[in-house]
C-alpha positions in Angstrom: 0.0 0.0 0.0 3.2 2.3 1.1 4.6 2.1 -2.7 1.3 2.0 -4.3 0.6 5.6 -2.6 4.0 6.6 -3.4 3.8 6.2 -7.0 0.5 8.2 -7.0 2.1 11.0 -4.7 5.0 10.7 -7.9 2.3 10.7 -10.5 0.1 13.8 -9.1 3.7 16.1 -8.6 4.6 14.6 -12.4 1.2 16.0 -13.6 1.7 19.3 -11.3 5.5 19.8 -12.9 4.0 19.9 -16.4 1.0 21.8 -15.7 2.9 24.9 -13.7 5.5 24.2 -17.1 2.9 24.9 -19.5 1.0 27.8 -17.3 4.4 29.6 -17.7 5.5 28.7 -20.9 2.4 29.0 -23.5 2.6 27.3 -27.0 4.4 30.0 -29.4 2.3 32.2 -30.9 1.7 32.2 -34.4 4.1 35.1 -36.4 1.7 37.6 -37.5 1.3 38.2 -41.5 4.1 39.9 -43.9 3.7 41.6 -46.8 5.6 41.2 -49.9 5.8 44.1 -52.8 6.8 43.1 -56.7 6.5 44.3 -59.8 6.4 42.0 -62.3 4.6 43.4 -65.6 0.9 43.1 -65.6 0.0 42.9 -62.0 -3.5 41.0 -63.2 -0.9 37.8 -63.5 1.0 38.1 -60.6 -1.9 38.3 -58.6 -3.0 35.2 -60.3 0.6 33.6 -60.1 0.7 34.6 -56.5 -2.5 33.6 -54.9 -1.9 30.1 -56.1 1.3 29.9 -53.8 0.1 28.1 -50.3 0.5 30.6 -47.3 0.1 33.4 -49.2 -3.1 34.8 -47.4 -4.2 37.5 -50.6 -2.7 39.6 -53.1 -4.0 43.2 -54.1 -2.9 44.8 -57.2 -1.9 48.4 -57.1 0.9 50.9 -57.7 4.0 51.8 -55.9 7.5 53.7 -56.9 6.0 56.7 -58.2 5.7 60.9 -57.3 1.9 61.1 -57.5 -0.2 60.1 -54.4 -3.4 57.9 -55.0 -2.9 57.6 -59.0 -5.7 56.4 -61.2 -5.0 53.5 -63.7 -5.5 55.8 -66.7 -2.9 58.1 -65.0 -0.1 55.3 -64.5 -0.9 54.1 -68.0 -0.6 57.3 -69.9 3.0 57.4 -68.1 4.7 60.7 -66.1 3.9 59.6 -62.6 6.7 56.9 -62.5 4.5 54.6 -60.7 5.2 50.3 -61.3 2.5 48.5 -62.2 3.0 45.9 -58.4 1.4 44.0 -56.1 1.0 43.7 -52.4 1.0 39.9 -51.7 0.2 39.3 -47.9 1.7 35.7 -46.5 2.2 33.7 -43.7 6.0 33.7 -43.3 5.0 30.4 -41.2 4.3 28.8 -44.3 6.1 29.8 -46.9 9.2 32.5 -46.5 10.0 35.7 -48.2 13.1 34.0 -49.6 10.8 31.4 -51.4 8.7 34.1 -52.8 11.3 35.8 -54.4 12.8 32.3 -55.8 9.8 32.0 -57.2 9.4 35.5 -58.5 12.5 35.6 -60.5 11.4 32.6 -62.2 7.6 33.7 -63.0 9.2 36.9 -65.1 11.7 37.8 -67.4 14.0 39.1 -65.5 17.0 39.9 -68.1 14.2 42.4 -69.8 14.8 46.1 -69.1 11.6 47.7 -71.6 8.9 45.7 -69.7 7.1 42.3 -69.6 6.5 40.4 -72.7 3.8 42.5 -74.9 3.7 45.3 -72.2 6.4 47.8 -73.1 7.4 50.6 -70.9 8.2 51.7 -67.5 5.4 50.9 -66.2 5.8 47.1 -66.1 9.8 47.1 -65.4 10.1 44.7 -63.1 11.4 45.3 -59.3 11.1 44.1 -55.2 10.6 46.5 -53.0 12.1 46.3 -49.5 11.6 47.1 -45.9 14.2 46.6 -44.0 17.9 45.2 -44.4 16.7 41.9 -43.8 14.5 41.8 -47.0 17.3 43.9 -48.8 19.9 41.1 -48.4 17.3 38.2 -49.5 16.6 40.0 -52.4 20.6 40.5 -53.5 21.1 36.5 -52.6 18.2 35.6 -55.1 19.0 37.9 -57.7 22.3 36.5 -57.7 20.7 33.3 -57.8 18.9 34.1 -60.5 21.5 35.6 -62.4 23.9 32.1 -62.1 21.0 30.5 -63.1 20.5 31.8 -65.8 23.5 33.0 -67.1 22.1 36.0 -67.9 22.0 39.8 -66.4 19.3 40.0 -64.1 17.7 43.9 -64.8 15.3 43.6 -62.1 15.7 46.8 -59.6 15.5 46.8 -55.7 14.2 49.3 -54.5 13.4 51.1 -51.0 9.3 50.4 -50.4 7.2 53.6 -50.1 3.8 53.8 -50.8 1.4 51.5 -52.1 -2.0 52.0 -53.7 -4.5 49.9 -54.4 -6.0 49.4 -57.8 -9.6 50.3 -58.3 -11.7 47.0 -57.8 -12.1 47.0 -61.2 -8.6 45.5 -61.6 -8.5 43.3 -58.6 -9.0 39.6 -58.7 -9.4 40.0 -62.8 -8.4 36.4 -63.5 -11.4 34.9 -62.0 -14.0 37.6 -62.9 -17.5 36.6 -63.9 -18.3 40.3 -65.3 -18.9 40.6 -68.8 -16.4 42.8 -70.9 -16.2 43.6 -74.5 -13.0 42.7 -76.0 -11.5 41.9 -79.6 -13.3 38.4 -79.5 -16.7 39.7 -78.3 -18.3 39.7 -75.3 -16.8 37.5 -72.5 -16.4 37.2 -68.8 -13.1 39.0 -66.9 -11.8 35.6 -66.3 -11.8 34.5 -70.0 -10.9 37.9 -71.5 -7.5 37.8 -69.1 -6.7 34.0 -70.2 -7.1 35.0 -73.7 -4.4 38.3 -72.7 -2.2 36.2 -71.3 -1.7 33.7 -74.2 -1.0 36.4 -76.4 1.0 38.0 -74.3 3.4 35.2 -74.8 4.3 35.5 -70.7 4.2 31.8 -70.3 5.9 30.7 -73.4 8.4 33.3 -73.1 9.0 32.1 -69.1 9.0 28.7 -69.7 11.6 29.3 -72.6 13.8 31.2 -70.2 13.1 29.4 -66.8 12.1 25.7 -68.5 11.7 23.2 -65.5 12.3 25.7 -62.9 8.8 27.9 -64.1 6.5 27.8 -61.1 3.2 29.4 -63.2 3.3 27.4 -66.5 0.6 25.1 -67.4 
């Protein structure tokens, strides 16, 4: 009876040690969300890229590296306000990590082009990162160094301080997967298909899967 009470006394101060242990020392928290800021051409498919990318929470097209506060779309387009066609992609750095984003970045673009993306010439759609801090600042030289030995090529894409961001008008947001009807070259048809028909003759994905091959994240 002595040692059978013993080992109970043993057990409860067992069960008391782990209890006052986890009173004291609660689970980690879960790291709050991050933002991430590219520009990679047409931000209507790097939202589209991006929001396929598990732990990324949403991504919000918009404009950013420009001299004019709260530009219009028409005003960006029409050039002057030095503004980047970008977007504002919103992740859980528990899940996936700024460093893979801009891996896969690099190889969702052309990143050796210094006139724009694919069919979209101009400043506008110059590709870039924007950075917060020096921690972000020395990711992004690692992976554009990375990029560049991959490819073998001069990697053009800028990196740039981050300053303000402004979001597109919600005409332009979430355009990939649009049910509203719009009139384009091939007649009526919904957001979604009007931006899958852009795309293909754009010639972004054969032109990233001829640069990136294997390595291209987005290509069907």
């Amino acid at each position: 009876m002595t040692q059978t009470l013993q080992t109970i006394k043993t057990l409860i101060l067992a069960i008391a040690i782990v209890l006052g242990f986890a009173s004291h020392h609660p689970g980690a928290k879960a790291a709050p969300n991050e933002t991430a800021v590219f520009a990679g051409g047409c931000f209507w498919c790097v939202e589209s890229d991006f929001e396929q990318v598990p732990g990324v929470k949403r991504a919000v097209s918009g404009f950013t590296g420009g001299t004019v506060a709260n530009p219009t779309y028409k005003q960006v387009s029409n050039g002057g306000t030095g503004h980047f066609e970008a977007v504002k992609i919103t992740y859980d750095p528990d899940k996936v990590s700024y460093e893979t984003l801009l891996h896969l970045f690099f190889r969702s673009i052309d990143p050796t082009d210094p006139g724009g993306q694919f069919c979209d010439r101009g400043d506008t759609y110059r590709t870039a990162i924007f950075v917060s801090n020096p921690a972000e600042q020395a990711i992004a030289e690692q992976e554009r160094m990375a990029a560049q030995a991959a490819l073998g090529k001069k990697i053009v894409t800028q990196i740039l301080p981050a300053g303000p961001f402004y979001d597109a008008d919600s005409y332009h947001q979430d355009y990939y997967k649009q049910t509203t009807l719009v009139l384009t070259r091939f007649g009526p048809k919904s957001k979604a298909e009007a931006y899958k028909k852009y795309r293909d003759a754009c010639g972004r994905d054969k032109r990233v899967k001829a640069l990136w091959g294997a390595e291209a994240p987005f290509v069907h």
